[in-house]
N, C-alpha and C positions, 0 to 999 in steps of 0.2 A: 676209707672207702665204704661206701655205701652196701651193705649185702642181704638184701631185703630176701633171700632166701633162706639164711640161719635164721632168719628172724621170724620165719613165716612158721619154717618145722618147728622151733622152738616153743612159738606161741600154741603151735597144734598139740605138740606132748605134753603141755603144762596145761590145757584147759582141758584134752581127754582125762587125764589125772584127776581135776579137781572135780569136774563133772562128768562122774562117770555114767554110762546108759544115756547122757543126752546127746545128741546129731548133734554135730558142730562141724561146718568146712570153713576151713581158711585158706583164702586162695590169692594167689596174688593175680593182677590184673593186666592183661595182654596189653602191650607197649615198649618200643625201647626206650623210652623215657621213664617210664612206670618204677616205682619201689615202695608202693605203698602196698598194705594187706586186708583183704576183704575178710569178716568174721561173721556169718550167717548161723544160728544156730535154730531150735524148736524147743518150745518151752522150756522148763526147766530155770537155768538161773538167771534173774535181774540183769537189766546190763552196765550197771557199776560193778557186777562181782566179776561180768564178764572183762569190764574196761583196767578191773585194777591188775588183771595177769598181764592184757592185750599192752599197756602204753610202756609198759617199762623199754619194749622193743623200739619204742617211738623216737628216731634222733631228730623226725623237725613236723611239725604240725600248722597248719595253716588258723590264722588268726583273724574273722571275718570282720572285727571291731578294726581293724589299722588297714585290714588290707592286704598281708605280709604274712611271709613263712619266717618262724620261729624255729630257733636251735635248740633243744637241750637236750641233755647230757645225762646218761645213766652210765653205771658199772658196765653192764651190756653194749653199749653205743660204742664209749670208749674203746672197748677188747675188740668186736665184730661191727662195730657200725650198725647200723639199724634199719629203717624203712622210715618212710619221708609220710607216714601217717596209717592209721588203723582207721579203718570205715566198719561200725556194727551195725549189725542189722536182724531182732527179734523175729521169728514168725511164731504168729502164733500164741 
């Protein structure tokens, strides 16, 4: 099962940890279909340093090259299931 709300806390304690002092919300997005997670943060880190905490949570991700949503598979996914994609987004 899908539980894009472990997934959501999980991604929020692991990136206040790594970067601490910067604003970071993650939030998931109103819907009953919804289980993806929103990651807005303000300066501070890149967002590959952001992407490499955010995707481990990721059990399936949209592919704009085929068209299609993509399965994979973490340690994470497997145990709590995951969210169906991370959307980031720098300001600043």
């Amino acid at each position: 099962a899908v539980l894009p709300t472990q997934s959501l806390v999980q991604t929020r304690k692991l990136l206040r940890a790594a970067f601490p002092g910067v604003k970071i919300s993650v939030t998931q997005p109103r819907g009953s279909m919804v289980s993806s997670i929103d990651v807005t943060w303000t300066g501070g880190p890149e967002r590959s340093e952001v992407a490499a905490i955010c995707r481990r949570f990721e059990s399936s991700y949209f592919d704009g090259m085929t068209d299609s949503t993509v399965s994979k598979s973490t340690a994470w996914t497997d145990t709590f299931g995951g969210c169906s994609g991370v959307f980031l987004r720098r300001e600043g």
